[in-house]
N, C-alpha and C positions, 0 to 999 in steps of 0.2 A: 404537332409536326410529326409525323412519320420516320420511321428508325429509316428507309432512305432519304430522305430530306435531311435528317439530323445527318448523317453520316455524307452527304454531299457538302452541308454547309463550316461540316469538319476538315473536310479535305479542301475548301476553298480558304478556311481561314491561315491549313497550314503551310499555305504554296501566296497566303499574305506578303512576306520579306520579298518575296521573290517576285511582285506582281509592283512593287512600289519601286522598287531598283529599275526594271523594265520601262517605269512610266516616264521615272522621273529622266532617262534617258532618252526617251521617245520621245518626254517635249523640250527638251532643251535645243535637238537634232531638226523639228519643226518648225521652232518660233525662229531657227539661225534664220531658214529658208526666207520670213519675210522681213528678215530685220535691214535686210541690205537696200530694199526700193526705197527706201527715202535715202538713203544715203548715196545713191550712184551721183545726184549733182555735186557733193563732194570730192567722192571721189576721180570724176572727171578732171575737176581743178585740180586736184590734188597731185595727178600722175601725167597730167597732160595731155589724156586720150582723149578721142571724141566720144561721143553719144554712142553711135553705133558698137565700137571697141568695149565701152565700159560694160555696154548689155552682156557681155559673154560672161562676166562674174555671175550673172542670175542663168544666164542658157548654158553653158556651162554645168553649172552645180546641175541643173534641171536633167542635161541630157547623161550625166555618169549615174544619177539618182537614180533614172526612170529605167536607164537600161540594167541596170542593178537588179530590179526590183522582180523580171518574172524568172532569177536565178534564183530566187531567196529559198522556194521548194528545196531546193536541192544542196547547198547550201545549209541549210538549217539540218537535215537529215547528213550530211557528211562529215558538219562539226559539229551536233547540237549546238543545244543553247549556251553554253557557259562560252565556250572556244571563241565565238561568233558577237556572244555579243561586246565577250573585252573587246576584239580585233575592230567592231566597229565603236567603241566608245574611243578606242585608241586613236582611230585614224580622224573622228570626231575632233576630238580633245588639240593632236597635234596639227589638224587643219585649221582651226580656230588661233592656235597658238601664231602657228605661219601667219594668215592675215594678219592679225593683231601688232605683230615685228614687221611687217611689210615699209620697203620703201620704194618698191616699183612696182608698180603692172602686172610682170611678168611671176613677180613673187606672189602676189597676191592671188593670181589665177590660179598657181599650183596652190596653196592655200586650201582656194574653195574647191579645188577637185577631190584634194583628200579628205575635206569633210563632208564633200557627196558619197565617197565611198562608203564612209560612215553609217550616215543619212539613208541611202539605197535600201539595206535592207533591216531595217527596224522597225521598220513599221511592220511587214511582214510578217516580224519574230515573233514583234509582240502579239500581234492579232492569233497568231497560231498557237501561242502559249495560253491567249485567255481560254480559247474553244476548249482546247486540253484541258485546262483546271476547270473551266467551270461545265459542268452538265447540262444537257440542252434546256430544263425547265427553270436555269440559273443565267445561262447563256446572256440576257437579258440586261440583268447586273453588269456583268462582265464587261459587256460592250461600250455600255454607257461610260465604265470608268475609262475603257481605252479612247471615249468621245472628247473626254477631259484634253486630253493633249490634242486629236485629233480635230478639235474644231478651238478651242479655249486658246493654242498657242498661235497659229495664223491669226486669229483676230486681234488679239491684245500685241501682236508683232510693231504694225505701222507708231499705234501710241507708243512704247517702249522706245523704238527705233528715231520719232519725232522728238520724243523729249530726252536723249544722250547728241543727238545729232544738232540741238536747239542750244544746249546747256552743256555739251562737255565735248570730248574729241570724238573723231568716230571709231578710231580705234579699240573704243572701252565697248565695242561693238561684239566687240573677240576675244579683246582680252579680258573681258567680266564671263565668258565662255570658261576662259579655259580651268579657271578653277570650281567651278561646278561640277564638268567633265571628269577632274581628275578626280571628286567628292562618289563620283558615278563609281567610276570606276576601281575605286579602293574595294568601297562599299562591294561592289561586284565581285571582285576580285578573293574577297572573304565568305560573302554568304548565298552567291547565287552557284545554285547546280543543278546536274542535268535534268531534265523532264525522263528523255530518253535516250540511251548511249549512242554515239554518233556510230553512224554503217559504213563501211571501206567500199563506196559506190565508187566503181570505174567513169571519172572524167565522158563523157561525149563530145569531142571538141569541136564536133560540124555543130552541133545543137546550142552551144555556149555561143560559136562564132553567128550561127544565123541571128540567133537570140539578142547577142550585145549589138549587131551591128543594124539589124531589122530594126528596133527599137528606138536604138540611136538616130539612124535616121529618120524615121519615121516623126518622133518627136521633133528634131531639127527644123526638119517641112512644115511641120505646124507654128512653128516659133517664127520660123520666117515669113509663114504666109500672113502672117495679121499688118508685118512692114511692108512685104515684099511684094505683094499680092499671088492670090492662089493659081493664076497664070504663071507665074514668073519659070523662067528654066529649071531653074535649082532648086525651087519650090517643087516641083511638078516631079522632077529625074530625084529628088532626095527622097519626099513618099512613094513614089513608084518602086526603086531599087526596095525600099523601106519595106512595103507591101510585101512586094515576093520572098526579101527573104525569110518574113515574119510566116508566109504559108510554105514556103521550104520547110520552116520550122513546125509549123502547125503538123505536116503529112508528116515530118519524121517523129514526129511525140505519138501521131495515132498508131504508126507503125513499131513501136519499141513496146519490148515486155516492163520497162522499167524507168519511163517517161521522166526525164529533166523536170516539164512544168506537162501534167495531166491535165492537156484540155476535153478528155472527156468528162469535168466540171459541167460543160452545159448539155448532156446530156439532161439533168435534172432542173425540170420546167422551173420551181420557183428559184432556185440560182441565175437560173438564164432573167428573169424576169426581174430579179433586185438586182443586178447586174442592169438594164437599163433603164432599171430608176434612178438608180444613181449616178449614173450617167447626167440623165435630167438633173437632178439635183447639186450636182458636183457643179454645172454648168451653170446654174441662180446662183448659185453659192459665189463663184467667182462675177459674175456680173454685178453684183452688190461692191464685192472687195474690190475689184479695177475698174466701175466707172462713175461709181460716188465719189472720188479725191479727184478724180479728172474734174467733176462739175464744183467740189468743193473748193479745189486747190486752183484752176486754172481760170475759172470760169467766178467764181465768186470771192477769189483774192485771201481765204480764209490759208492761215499757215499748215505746216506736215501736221506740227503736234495739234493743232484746233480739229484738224483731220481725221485724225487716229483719236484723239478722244471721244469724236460723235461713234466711233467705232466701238467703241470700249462698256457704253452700258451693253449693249448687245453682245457683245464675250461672257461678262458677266453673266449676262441668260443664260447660255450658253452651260456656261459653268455650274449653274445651278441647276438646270433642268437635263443634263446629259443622264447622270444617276438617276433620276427621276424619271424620266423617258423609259430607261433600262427595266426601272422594276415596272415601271406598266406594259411594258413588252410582252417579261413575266407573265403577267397577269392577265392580259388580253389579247394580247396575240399579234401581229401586225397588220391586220387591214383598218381594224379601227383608228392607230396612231399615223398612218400612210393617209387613209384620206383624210382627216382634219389635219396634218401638215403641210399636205398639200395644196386644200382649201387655203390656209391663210398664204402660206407659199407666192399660191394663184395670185390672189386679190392685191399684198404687198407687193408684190413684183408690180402688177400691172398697173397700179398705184404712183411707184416711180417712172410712169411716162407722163405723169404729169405735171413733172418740172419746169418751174421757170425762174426767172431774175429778181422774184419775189416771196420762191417759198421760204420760207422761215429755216433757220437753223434746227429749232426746239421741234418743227411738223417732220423733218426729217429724220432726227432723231429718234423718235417715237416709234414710227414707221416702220425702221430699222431694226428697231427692239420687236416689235410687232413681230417682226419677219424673221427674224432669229429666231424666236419662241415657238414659229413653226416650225423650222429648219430642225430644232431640238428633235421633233420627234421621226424624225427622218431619217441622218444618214446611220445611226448604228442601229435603229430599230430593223430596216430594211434589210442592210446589208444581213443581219445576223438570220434575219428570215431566211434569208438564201444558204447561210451557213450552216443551219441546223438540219438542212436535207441532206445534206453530204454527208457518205459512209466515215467516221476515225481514218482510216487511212488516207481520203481524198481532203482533211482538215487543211494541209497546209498548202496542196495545191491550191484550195479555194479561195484562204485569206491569202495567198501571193497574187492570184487571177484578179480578186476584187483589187488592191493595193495598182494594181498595173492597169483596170480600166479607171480609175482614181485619176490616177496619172494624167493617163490618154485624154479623161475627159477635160483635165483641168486645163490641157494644152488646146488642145478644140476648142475650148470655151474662151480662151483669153482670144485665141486666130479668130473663130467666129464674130466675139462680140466687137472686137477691135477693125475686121475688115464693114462689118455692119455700122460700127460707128465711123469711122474714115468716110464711107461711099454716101452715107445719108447724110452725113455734114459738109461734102460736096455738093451735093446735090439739092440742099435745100440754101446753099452757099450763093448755087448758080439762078436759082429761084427769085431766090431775095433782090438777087444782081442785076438780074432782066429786071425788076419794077421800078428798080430806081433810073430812070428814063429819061434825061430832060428833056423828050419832043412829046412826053406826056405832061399836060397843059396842068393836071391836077399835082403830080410831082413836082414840076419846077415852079409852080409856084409856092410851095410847103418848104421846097429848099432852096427858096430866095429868101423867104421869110427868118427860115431857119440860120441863116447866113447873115443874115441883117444885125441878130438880134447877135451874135459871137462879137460883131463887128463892133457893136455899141455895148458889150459886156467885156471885153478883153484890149477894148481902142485898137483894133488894127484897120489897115487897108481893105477895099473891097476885094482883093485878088489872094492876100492873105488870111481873111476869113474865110471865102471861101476853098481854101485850099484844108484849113481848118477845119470847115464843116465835113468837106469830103471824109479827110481823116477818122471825124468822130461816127460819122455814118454808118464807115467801113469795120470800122472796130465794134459796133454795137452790130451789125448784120453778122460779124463771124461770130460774136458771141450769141446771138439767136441761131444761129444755124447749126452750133456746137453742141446746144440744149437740146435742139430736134431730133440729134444724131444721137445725145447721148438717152434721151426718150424713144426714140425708135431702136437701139439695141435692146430694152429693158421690153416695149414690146414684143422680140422677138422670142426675150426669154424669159418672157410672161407664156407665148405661146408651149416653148419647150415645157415648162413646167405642168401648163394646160394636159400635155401626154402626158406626164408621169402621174397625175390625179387621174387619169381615166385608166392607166396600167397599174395604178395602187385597188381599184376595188376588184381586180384577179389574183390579191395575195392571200394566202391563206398559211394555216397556222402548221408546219410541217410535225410539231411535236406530237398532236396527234395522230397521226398517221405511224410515229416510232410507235407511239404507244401501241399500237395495235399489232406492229407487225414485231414489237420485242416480247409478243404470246408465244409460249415454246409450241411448236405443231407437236403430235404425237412421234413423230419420227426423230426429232432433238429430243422429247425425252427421252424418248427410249435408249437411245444413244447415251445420253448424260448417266441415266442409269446404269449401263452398261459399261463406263467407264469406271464408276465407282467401284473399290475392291472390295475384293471377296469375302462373308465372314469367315472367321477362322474355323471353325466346326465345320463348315460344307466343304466336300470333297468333290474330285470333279470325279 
């Protein structure tokens, strides 16, 4: 090992206490995010709201999180780290507490807004703390362990959330929260401190305002349109107003000596480029998570927790190979670990459009793990590519920008695959619908027969079997047309993936490039020399 190698892995062991405090807050503030989808049918009963009403607990949390998130630059440099991340363990901790005491709706909602506030910008922090501690040719490491919370809490969510929700109140949903939070936050409160002393930066309040509200809407629009459709009014005028004011925002950051969120980020090609990999990737990623329990739960009668279980060896992967990932990152750079994740990425994805009312439990399981196992080397190997091109001072604009196309893309990805699956399970609805015909001689005889046979199985009347038959028809046609729909989203983002395997073999290893250009020119040394004082004998 090398006296810089030895003295970087010194400086990462010593900035240890402070990187597990960080974690263990980062997943606690993640896995809340998916602990609530299996429990909204509770909840519905519980408070008396409809469907629609009860979604604003997850859009909600979603829309204060995500507009959070491209403040965290700025934020993090006005409180540092210590200030910042009590205030968000805090607002964590007593949000979880509110849900947990809930006895209305209305209570509940304020609840999960103060644990988005929480939530919003943690992910940021920490990503911006690992770049800090750890050095680009460790970077690697680093990411993998912030992969740990980052992919390991979302997936072990639904299991978790299935078996409290199956076995005990949902309550214990929140209130097994709060005192982990408060374990955070002691712990914090004693031995986390600054990276770097926070700057008395003067507020921008056009840039916060465009910022929270562009965002905000913008997210909304997305959320809606997978219900609402991407036509709809409100859909349409919420990303629009969304748009503008997020490029109001964009021209006043180019234009300011002292930028809120620095998006001259994609100035530098391999950020712009793992910026939409991950895109792609964020967008499989959720396609997996939101339409395997639709085919499991809706379609194949399997319960939340049997649900979240087939989920769960694949976290597991996850969990193992994040670290793993990290140190081959290290060691080989990112194009190698981009295209074979993507390869298997590809193939498992497009793999699940081959669902039907017969695949097995155990084939789908497998598949899953298969496709996790690629995903491993993907979203922290990639992103960190993009991060290791960026100057020290652009660190945390670029872990806030990735954290905020994160966001974006997982909002896209739920509205895309969800309007994709609606419109082809209508449509293969309407399909199925036309053939069943009775002035076609081959149909009506298939379900005369098929009529016959309810008739002399169940002893009813000829009028009430076949009213029977209709019924059982119709119920097996929407479930055929549910599987087509939910195979043709997987298609789709079989394809997306397809781009991110042809945009992974243009990634390249940015560390090299430091190394080259961190050679002093003769004009730095000269300079460094000339800085140095003078010996004591020479006169001027």
């Amino acid at each position: 090992m090398t006296q810089n190698a030895a003295k970087s892995e010194s400086g990462v062991r010593q900035h240890m206490p402070l990187l597990i405090v960080l974690m263990l807050g980062l997943f606690l503030a993640i896995l809340n995010q998916t602990l609530l989808n299996v429990a909204i049918p509770h909840l519905i009963t519980e408070f008396g709201v409809t469907a629609n009403t009860a979604q604003w607990l997850l859009t909600g949390y979603m829309l204060v999180n995500g507009a959070l998130i491209p403040l965290s630059a700025y934020l993090i440099k006005r409180f540092a780290v210590r200030r910042l991340f009590l205030f968000a363990m805090f607002c964590f901790t007593l949000g979880s507490l509110i849900c947990g005491l809930a006895g209305s709706f209305p209570v509940m909602m304020t609840g999960r807004l103060i644990q988005a506030i929480g939530g919003g910008v943690l992910a940021p922090l920490v990503m911006t703390i690992i770049v800090f501690i750890f050095p680009p040719e460790m970077r690697g490491k680093g990411m993998g362990i912030f992969g740990l919370a980052m992919m390991f809490a979302p997936a072990i969510g639904p299991t978790l959330s299935g078996f409290v929700v199956q076995n005990y109140d949902w309550h214990l949903l929140f209130t097994g929260m709060v005192p982990l939070g408060a374990i955070v936050l002691i712990i914090a409160f004693f031995r986390l401190k600054d990276i770097t002393p926070p700057e008395n930066i003067k507020a921008d309040i056009l840039s916060i305002f465009t910022s929270l509200a562009g965002m905000g809407l913008l997210l909304y629009g997305f959320s809606e349109a997978g219900n609402d459709g991407w036509t709809d009014p409100v859909v349409l005028s919420s990303m629009g107003v969304g748009i503008i004011l997020l490029v109001v925002f964009t021209i006043k950051q180019l234009k300011s000596e002292d930028p809120l969120l620095d998006v001259r980020v994609f100035k530098y090609s391999i950020f712009t480029l793992s910026s939409i990999i991950n895109i792609a990737i964020t967008i499989c990623l959720f396609s997996g998570m939101f339409l395997l329990p639709i085919y499991l739960q809706n379609i194949r009668g399997y319960s939340p927790l049997d649900s979240g279980l087939l989920l769960l060896p694949g976290a597991i992967v996850m969990l193992i190979m994040s670290p793993v990932s990290g140190i081959l990152f290290d060691k080989f750079g990112p194009r190698p670990l981009g295209i074979i994740g993507m390869v298997i990425t590809t193939v498992t994805t497009y793999e699940f459009t081959q669902l039907t009312m017969d695949t097995t439990y155990n084939h789908i399981l497998v598949l899953y793990m298969i496709r996790t196992f690629g995903m491993s080397f993907l979203m922290m190997p990639i992103m960190t590519a993009g991060l290791n091109q960026l100057p020290d001072r652009l660190s945390s604009h670029g872990s806030t920008m990735a954290n905020t196309f994160r966001q974006v893309a997982g909002s896209i990805g739920i509205s895309f695959l969800t309007t994709i699956y609606s419109n082809r399970t209508d449509y293969h609805l309407e399909a199925q619908g036309s053939q069943m015909n009775t002035s076609d001689p081959f149909f009506a005889q298939a379900f005369s027969e098929f009529t016959q046979k309810i008739a002399q199985m169940m002893s009813l009347s000829p009028e009430e079997a076949q009213q029977q038959a209709v019924q059982l028809l119709y119920a097996k046609v929407v479930k055929d047309s549910t599987i087509h729909g939910i195979n043709d989203a997987f298609f789709w983002a079989a394809g997306i993936s397809l781009i991110g395997l042809v945009l992974a073999f243009f990634m390249r290893d940015v560390r090299k490039d430091k190394k080259v250009s961190e050679k002093p020119s003769v004009s730095k040394r000269q300079e460094e020399i000339r800085m140095l004082p003078a010996p004591k004998n020479v006169h001027s």
